[in-house]
C-alpha positions in Angstrom: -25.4 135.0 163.4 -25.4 135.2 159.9 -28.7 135.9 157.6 -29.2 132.5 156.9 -29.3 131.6 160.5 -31.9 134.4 161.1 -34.2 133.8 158.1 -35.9 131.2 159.7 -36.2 133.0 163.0 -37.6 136.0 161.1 -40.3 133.1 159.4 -41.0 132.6 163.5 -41.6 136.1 164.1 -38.9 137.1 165.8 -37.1 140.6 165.2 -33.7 141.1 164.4 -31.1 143.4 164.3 -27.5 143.9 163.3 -24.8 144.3 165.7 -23.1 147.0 164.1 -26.1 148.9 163.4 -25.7 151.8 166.5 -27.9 154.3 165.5 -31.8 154.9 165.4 -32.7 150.9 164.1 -34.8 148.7 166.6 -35.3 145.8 164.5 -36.1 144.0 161.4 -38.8 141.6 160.8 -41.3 139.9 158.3 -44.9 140.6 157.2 -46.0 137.2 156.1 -48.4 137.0 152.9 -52.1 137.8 153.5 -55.0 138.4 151.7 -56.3 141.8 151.2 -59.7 142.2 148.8 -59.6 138.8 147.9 -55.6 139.6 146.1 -52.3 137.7 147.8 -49.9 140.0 149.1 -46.3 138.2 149.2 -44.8 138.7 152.5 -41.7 141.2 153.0 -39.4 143.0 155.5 -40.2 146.0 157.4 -37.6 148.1 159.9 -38.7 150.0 163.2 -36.8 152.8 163.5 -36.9 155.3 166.4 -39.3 158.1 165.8 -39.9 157.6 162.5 -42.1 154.2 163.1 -42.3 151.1 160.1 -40.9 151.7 156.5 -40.2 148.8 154.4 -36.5 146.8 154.3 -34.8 145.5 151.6 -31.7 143.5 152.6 -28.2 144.8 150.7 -25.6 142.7 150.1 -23.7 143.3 152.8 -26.5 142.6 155.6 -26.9 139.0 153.6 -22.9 138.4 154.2 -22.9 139.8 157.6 -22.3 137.8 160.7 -23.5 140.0 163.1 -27.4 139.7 162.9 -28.5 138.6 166.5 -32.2 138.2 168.0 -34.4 141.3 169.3 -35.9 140.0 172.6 
């Protein structure tokens, strides 16, 4: 799948990886927007990693143009 197939799956909440990540990545997925003392926050990506728990994601590039991205069950 390709990121524009997944975006909308990631708006679901459903996590999602890429295929040719092999190492220590679990998966990606979105924080929607909330409120926090009365002040928006805009949603964004976060990435569980093994050991290391929840640091934020920012998409390169190259995992845009990839066609490997598949679904985390």
């Amino acid at each position: 799948m390709n990121f524009e197939e997944i975006l909308p799956r990631l708006k679901a909440g459903e996590k999602v990886i890429r295929g040719n990540w092999g190492g220590a990545e679990l998966y990606v997925k979105l924080v929607p927007a909330e409120t926090l003392d009365g002040e928006t926050m805009n949603p964004y990506f976060v990435i569980n990693v093994r050991g290391e728990g929840y640091t934020m994601f920012t998409p390169t590039v190259c995992d845009l143009l990839a066609e490997d991205w598949k679904i985390v069950e």
